[in-house]
C-alpha positions, 0 to 999 in steps of 0.5 A, a space after each residue: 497413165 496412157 492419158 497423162 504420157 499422151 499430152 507430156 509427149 505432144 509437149 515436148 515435141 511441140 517444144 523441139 519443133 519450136 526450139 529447132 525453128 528458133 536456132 534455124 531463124 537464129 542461123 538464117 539471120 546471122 548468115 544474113 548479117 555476114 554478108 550485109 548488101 549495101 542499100 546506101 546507093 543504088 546498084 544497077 549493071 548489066 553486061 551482055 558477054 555475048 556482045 563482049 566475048 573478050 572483055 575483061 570483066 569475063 575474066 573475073 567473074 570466072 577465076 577466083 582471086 580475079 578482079 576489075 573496076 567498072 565505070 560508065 559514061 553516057 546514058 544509052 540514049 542520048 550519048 553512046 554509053 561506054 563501059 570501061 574496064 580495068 583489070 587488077 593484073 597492073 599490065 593489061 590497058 584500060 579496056 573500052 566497051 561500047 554498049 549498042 544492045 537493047 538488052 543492056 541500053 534498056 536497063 538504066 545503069 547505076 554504079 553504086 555511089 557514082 557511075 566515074 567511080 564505078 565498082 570492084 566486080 569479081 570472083 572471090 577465092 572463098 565467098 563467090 562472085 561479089 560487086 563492090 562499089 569502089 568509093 570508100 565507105 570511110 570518108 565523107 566525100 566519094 573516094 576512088 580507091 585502087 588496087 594496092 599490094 598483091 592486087 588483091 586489096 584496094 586503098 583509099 587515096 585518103 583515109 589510107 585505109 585498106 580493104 580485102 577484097 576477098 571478104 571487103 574487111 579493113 585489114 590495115 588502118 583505122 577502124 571503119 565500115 566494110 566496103 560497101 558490097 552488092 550481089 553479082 551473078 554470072 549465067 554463063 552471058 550476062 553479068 549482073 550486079 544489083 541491090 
């Protein structure tokens, strides 16, 4: 009787192990398909704040409900590269970073779709600090949006849609993709967003 229970209760066991692995798989997979990274277009920023101990963008990545959009001109090497930031406050000017550091002048600079429409960077209430590119994933030609309402949605100029930043879902107009998000980090110096 011993010899039959040994092999029944290696069975079961076996089969829970392997039921937990699957419903743990199941979850991990699914938390991955909440927070989809855009892989459409390149994304590549980074921000040295000890070169920049008052900008804007520090800001964001540390007050919940926060948020900028970033653009660039320039290269680095060539031409002065130049990050411009604006603050969804509607008060505070268009603020104009030089980039003079190696640390940021060495890593190439892509913002998403295009670097003149740039990216939303900040920190979300509920879902932590995330970048999103700022040209809508709804029409076909790239669409600067802008901050609309509390500030705390962006609208594309021509498919009216608008988006939540809090969690980049369409919350008014047509059916369509989320904006197109990528991850951000903040050490505490530099700022980073990428896909």
């Amino acid at each position: 009787m011993k010899r039959k229970c040994k092999p029944l209760i290696v069975s079961l066991l076996f089969t829970v192990h392997c039921s937990l692995f699957t419903i743990l798989c199941s979850l991990f997979i699914a938390c991955e398909a909440e927070t989809p990274v855009s892989r459409k277009y390149g994304c590549q920023f980074v921000f040295d704040c000890e070169k920049h101990p008052t900008s804007l963008l520090i800001a964001a990545v540390r007050n919940p409900g926060s948020y900028v959009y970033v653009t660039t001109t320039g290269d680095g090497a060539s031409t002065v590269r130049h990050v411009y930031v604006t603050s969804n406050d509607g008060k505070t000017p268009r603020e104009d970073n030089i980039i003079r550091s190696d640390r940021e002048n060495l890593t190439s600079c892509v913002l998403g779709a295009s670097n003149s429409i740039g990216l939303f960077i900040g920190l979300t209430n509920f879902n932590g600090l995330w970048a999103y590119d700022r040209s809508c994933p709804n029409c076909a030609h790239l669409q600067a949006m802008d901050f609309t309402g509390n500030r705390q949605k962006v609208i594309c100029p021509k498919c009216h849609r608008t988006y939540d930043l809090e969690t980049g879902a369409i919350v008014d107009g047509e059916d369509g993709d989320p904006l197109m998000r990528y991850y951000c980090s903040f050490d505490g110096t530099i700022i980073h967003a990428w896909n």
